[in-house]
C-alpha positions in Angstrom: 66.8 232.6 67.7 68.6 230.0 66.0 70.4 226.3 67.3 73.1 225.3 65.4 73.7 221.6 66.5 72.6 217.8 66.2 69.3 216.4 67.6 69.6 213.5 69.7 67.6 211.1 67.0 70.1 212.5 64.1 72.8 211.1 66.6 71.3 208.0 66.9 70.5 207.8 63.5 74.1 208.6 62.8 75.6 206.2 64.9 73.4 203.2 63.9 75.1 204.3 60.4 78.3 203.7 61.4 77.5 200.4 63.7 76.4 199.0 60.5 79.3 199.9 59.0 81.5 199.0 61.3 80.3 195.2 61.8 80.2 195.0 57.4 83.9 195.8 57.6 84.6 193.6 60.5 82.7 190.8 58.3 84.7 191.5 55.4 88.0 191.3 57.2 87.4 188.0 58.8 86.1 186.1 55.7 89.6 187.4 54.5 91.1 186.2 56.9 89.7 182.6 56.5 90.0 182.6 52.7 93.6 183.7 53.2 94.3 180.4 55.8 92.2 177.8 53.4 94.6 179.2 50.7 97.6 178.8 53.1 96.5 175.1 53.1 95.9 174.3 49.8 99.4 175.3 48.6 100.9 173.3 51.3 98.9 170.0 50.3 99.5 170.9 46.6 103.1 170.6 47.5 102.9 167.3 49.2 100.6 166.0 46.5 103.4 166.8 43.9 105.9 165.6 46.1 104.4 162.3 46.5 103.6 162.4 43.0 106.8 162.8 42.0 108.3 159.6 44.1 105.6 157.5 42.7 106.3 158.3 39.0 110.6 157.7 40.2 109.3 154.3 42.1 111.1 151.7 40.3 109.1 148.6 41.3 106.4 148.0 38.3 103.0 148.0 39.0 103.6 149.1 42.5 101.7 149.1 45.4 97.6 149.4 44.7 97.4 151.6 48.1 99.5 153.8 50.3 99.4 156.4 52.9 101.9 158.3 54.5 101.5 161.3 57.3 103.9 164.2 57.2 104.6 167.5 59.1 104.9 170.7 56.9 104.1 173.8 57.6 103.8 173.3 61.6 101.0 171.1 60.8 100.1 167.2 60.3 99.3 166.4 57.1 98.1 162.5 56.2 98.5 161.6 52.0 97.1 158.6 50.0 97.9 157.1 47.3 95.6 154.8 44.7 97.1 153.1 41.7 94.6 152.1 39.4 94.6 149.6 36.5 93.4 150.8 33.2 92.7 148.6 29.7 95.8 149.2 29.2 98.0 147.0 30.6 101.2 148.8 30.3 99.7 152.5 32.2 98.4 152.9 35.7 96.5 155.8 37.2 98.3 157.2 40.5 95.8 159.4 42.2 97.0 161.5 45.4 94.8 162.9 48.1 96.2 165.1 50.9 94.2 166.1 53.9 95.3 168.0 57.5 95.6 165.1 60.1 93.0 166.4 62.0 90.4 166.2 59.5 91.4 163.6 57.6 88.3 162.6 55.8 88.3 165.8 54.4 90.6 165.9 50.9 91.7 169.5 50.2 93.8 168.1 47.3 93.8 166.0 44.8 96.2 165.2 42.0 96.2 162.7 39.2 98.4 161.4 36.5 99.2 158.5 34.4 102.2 156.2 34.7 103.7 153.6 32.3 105.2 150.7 32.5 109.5 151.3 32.6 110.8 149.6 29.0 113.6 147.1 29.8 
């Protein structure tokens, strides 16, 4: 006579299979997830950086401030930027270099943009 049909240990076997499986996937999908939001945040700081960047290089005042920090709200979120002007050899160019980090991690610098300023003729 012949049994068509599983064994219990092939069931077993198969569902440990698909546990396995299953948890992988689940894995995969949440380290998506968090790569997706850390993503989400670097674009908004890149934003402010630029931003801030962008008012610096308009700021008419010559050397300008050495330091400044601002905190901001984009994005449904708290956002804290700072700003370093350094002196080079030259004494006509400055280096503005802007951080951006959330506000509740704020020693934490996601961003960072830097560019070179010179001195307005006139």
């Amino acid at each position: 006579m012949k049994r068509s049909g599983f064994t219990l240990l092939e069931l077993l076997v198969a569902m440990a299979i698909f546990a396995t499986a299953g948890m992988a996937i689940m894995q995969a999908s949440s380290a998506h997830i968090r790569s997706l939001s850390q993503l989400d945040d670097l674009t908004i700081a890149s934003y402010i950086a630029s931003n801030q960047m962008q008012l610096a290089m308009l700021e008419p005042e010559w050397p300008g401030k050495e330091k400044q920090q601002g905190e901001l709200e984009m994005a449904n979120r708290s956002w804290v930027w700072q700003q370093q002007l350094s002196k080079l050899t030259d004494d006509d160019l400055r280096l503005i270099k802007i951080s951006v980090s959330l506000a509740e991690t704020p020693d934490e610098v996601l961003y960072q943009l830097q560019s070179y300023k010179g001195k307005p003729s006139g």
